[in-house]
C-alpha positions in Angstrom: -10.4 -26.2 -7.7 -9.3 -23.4 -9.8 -12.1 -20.3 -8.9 -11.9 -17.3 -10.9 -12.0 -13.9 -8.4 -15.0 -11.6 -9.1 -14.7 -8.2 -9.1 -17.7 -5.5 -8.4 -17.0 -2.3 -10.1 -19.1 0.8 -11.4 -18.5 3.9 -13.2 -18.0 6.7 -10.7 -21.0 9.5 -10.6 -19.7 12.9 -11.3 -20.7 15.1 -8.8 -21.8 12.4 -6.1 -18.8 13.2 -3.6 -19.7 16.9 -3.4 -23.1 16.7 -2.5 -22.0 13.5 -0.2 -19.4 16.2 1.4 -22.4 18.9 1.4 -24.8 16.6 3.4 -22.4 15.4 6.1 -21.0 19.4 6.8 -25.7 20.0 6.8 -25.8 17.1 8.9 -23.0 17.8 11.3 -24.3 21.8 11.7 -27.9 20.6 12.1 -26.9 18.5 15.0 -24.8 21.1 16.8 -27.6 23.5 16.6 -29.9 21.0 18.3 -27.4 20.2 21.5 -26.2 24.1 21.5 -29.6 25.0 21.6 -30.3 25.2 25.5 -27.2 26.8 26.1 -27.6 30.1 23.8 
């Protein structure tokens, strides 16, 4: 059997990786000020 390989592919977003970067550094500070809390 002779299958053919499929392949997925999109056009990127411009502008998606920044606010993807800008989310995780909210994320991350959001979660350190609720452990850090209690101790300040």
């Amino acid at each position: 059997m002779n299958e053919e390989k499929m392949v997925l592919s999109h056009e990127p977003v411009p502008g998606y990786r920044t606010i993807f970067h800008i989310t995780v550094v909210v994320a991350v500070l959001y979660l350190g000020a609720i452990f850090l809390w209690p101790f300040i």
